[in-house]
C-alpha positions as CSV (number, residue, x, y, z in Angstrom):
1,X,93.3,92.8,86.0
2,X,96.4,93.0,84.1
3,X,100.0,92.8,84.3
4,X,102.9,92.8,82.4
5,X,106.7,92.6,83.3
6,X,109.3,93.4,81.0
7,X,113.4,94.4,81.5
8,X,114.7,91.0,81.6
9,X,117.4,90.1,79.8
10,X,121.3,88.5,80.1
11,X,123.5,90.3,81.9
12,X,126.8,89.7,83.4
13,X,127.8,88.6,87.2
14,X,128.0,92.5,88.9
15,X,125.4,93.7,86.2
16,X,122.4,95.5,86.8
17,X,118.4,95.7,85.4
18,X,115.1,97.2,86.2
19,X,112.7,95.1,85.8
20,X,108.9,96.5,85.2
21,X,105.1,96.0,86.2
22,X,102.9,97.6,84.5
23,X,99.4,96.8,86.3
24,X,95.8,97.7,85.0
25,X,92.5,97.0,85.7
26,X,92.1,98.0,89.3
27,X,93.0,100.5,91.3
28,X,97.0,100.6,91.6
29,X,98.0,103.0,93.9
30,X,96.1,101.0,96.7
31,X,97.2,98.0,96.1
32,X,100.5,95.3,97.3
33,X,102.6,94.8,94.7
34,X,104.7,92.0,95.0
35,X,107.8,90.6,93.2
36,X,108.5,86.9,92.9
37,X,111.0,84.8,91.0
38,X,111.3,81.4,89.7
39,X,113.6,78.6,89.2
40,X,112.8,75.7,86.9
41,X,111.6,72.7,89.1
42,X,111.5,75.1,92.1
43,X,108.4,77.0,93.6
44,X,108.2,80.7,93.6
45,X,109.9,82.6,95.7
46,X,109.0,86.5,97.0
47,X,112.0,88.7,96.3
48,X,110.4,92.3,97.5
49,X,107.2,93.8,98.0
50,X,105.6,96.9,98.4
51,X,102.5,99.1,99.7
52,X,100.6,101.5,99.4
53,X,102.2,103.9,101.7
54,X,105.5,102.6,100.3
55,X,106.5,100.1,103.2
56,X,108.6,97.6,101.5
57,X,109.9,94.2,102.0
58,X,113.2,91.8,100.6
59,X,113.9,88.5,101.0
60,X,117.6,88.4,102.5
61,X,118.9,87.1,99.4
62,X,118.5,90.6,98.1
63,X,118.2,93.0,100.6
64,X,120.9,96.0,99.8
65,X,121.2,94.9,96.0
66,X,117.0,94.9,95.0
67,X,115.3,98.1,95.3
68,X,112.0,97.9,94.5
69,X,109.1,101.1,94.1
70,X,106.4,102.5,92.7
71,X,104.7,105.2,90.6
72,X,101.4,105.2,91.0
73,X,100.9,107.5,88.0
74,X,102.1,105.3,85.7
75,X,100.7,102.3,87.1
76,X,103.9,100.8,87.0
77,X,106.0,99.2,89.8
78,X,109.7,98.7,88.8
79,X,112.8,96.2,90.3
80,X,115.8,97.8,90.3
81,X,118.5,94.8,90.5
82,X,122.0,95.6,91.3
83,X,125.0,93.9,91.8
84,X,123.6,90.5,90.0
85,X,125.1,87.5,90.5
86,X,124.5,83.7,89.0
87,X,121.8,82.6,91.6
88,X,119.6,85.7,90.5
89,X,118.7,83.8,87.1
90,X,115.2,83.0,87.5
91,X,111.7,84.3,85.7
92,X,110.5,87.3,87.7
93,X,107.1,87.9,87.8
94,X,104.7,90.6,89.8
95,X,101.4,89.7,91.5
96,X,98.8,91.0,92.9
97,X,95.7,89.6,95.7
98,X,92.2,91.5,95.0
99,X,89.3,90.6,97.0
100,X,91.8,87.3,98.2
101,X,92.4,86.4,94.6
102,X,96.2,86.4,93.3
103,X,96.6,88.0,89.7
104,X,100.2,87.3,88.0
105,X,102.0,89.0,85.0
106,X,103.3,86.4,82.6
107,X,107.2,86.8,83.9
108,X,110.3,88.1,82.5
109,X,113.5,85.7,81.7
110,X,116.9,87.4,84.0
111,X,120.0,85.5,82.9
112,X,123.3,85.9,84.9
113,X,125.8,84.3,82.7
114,X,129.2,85.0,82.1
């Protein structure tokens, strides 16, 4: 199993990114993904997930700016971030549970800085 984000980057307050997952190894389109971020000195925190039948979740500190989806033909899942403001900067990372095991990308670095 296998996953790498990428998109991060600094942006200004307002900004936007999308934020990617590409996922190998098992079998994507049946799988959760799941979105989580990460302050230094703070635990991990879920931001959005989704299913297989695209039913999606966000945290409230999100909801209406995040968007998160899927294409299961790419294998990819994507975070679109709107609207971006200071509290945003974390490390975002994807993760999936397979057979009650969590696999993790290696994160991506979003800056909100003005």
């Amino acid at each position: 199993v296998q996953l790498v984000e990428s998109g991060g980057g600094l942006v200004q307050p307002g900004g936007s990114l999308r934020l990617s997952c590409a996922a190998s190894g098992f079998t994507f389109a049946s799988t959760y993904i799941s979105w989580y971020r990460q302050v230094l000195g703070k635990p991990r925190e879920l931001v959005a997930g989704i299913s297989d039948v695209n039913r999606i979740y966000y945290d409230y500190s999100v909801k209406g700016r995040f968007t998160v989806s899927r294409d299961n033909a790419k294998n990819t899942s994507y975070l679109q971030m709107n609207s971006l403001k200071f509290e945003d900067t974390a490390v975002y990372y994807c993760k999936v549970t397979i057979r009650d095991v969590d696999y993790w990308g290696q994160g991506t670095q979003v800056t909100v800085s003005s």
